[in-house]
C-alpha positions as CSV (number, residue, x, y, z in Angstrom):
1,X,-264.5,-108.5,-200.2
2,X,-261.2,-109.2,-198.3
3,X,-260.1,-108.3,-195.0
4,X,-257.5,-106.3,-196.4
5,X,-259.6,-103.8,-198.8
6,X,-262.4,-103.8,-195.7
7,X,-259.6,-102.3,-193.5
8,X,-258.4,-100.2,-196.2
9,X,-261.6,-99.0,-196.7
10,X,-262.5,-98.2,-193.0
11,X,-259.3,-96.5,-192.6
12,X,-259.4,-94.3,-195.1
13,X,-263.0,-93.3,-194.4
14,X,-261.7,-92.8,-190.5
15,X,-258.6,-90.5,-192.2
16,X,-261.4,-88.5,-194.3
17,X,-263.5,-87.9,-191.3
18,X,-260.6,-86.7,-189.1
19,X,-259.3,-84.0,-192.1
20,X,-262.9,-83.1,-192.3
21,X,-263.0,-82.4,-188.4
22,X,-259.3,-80.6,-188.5
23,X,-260.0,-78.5,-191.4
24,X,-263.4,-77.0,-190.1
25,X,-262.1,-76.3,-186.6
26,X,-259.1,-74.7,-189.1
27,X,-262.1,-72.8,-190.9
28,X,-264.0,-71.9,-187.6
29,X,-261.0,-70.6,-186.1
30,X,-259.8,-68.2,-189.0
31,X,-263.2,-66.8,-188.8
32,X,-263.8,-66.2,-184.8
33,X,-260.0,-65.1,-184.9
34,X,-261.0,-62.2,-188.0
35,X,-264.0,-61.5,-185.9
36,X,-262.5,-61.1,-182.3
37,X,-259.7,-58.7,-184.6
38,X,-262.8,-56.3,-185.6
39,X,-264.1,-56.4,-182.9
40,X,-260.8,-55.0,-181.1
41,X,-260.6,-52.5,-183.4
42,X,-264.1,-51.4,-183.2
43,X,-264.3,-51.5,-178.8
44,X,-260.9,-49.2,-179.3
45,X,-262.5,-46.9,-181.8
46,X,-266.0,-46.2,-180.0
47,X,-263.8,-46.2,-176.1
48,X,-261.5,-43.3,-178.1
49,X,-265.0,-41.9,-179.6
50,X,-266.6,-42.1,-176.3
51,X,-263.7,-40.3,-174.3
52,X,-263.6,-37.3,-176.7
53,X,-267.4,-37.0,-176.4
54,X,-267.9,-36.8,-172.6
55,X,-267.1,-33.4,-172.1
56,X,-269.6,-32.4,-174.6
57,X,-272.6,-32.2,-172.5
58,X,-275.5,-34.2,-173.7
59,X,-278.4,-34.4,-175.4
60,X,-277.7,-31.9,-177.7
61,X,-278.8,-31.2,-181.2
62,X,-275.4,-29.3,-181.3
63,X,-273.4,-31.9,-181.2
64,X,-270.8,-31.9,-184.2
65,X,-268.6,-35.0,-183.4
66,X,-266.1,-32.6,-183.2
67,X,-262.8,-34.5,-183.5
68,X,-264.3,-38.0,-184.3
69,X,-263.8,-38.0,-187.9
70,X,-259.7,-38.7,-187.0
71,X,-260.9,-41.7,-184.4
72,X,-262.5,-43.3,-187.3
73,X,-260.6,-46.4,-188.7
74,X,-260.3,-46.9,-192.4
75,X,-263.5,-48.6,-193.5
76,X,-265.5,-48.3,-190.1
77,X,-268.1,-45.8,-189.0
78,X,-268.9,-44.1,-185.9
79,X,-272.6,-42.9,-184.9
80,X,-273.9,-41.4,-181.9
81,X,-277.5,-42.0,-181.1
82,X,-280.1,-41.1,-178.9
83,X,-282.7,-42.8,-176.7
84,X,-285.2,-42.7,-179.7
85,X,-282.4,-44.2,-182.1
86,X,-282.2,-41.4,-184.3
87,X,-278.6,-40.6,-185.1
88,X,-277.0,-37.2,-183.7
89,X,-274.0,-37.8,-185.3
90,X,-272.3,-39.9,-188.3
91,X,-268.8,-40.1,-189.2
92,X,-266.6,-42.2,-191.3
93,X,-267.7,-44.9,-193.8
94,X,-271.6,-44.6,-193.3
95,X,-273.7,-46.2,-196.0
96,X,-277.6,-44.8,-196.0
97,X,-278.9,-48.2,-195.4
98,X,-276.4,-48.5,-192.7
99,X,-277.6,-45.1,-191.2
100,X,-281.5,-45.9,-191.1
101,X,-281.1,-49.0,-189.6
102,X,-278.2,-47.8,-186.7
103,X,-280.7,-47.2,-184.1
104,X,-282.2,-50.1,-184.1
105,X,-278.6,-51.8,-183.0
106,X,-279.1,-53.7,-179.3
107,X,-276.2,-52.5,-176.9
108,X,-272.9,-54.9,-177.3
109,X,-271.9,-56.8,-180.3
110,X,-273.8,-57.7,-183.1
111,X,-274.1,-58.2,-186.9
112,X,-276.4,-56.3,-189.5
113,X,-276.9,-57.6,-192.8
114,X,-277.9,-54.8,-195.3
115,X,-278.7,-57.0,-198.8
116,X,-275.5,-58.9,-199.7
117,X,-273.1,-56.9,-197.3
118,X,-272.7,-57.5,-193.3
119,X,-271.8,-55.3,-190.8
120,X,-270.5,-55.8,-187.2
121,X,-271.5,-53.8,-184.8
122,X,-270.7,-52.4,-181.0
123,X,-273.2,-50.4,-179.1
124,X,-271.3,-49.3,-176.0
125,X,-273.3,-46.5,-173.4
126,X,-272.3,-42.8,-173.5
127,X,-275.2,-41.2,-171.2
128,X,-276.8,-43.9,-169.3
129,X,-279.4,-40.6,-168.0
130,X,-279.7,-39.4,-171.3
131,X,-279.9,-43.1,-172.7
132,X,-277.2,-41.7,-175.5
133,X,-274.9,-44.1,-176.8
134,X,-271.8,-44.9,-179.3
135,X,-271.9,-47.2,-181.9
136,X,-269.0,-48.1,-183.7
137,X,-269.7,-50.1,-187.0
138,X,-266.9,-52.1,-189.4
139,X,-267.5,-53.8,-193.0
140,X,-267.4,-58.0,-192.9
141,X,-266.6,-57.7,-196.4
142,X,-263.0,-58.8,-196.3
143,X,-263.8,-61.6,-194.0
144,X,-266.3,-63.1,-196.1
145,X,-264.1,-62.9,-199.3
146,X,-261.3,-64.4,-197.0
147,X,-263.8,-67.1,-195.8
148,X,-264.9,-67.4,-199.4
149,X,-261.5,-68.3,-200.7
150,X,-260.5,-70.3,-197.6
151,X,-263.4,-72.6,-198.2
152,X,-262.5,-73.5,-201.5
153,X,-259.0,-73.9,-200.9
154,X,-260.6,-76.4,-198.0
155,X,-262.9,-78.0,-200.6
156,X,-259.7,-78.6,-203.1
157,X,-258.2,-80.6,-200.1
């Protein structure tokens, strides 16, 4: 083998490694950035959800949410739970597999899966005495198709 195709050779497996390197930090960063976006959208839902429940004195099996259907994003839920994890109130887009498993979230961000789906989720405190709290909840269903599509087009490259 000559010195020429050697170089050629060592080259172009340096190029492949350096577009393998670019494109996943591309691909990691598409993802975090479609993450940090939910999450935004979920920390401004539950802080709206959490300012219209304060007056509401809690706990109380009488709590109706009241106006929290209309803080509900398209395609997110809303729950309020108690210390026990059972769920006083549900509103939005709640799946039933979703709702049994809602008190069992751990408070901040985190990520369900429930079978094929996955959901993100933010616990954030309502009543610290009453250990009440707000959980908003959003579908990662259109990040994983975009991730889905974005790695093939990555694959094709």
């Amino acid at each position: 083998m000559t010195i020429r195709t050697r170089l050629a050779l060592w080259y172009s497996a340096l190029m492949a490694l350096i577009l393998g390197a670019a494109l996943g930090v591309g691909y990691l960063a598409h993802v975090n950035a479609h993450i940090d976006e939910l999450d935004g959208e979920l920390l401004e839902m539950a802080t709206q959800a959490i300012d219209e429940v304060r007056a509401i004195p809690l706990p109380s099996a009488t709590i109706d949410g009241g106006s929290l259907p209309y803080v509900v994003h398209a395609r997110h839920g809303l729950f309020l739970v108690d210390a026990a994890g059972r769920v006083l109130v549900a509103a939005g887009d709640v799946p039933d597999r979703l709702a049994d498993r809602i008190g069992d979230v751990p408070p901040g961000r985190s990520t369900l899966v429930l079978g094929e789906e996955r959901v993100r989720a933010l616990a954030l405190p309502l009543d610290e005495s009453a250990g009440v709290r707000g959980v908003a909840t959003g579908s990662l269903a259109e990040l994983d198709a975009s991730a889905e599509r974005l790695r093939l087009q990555l694959l094709i490259i």
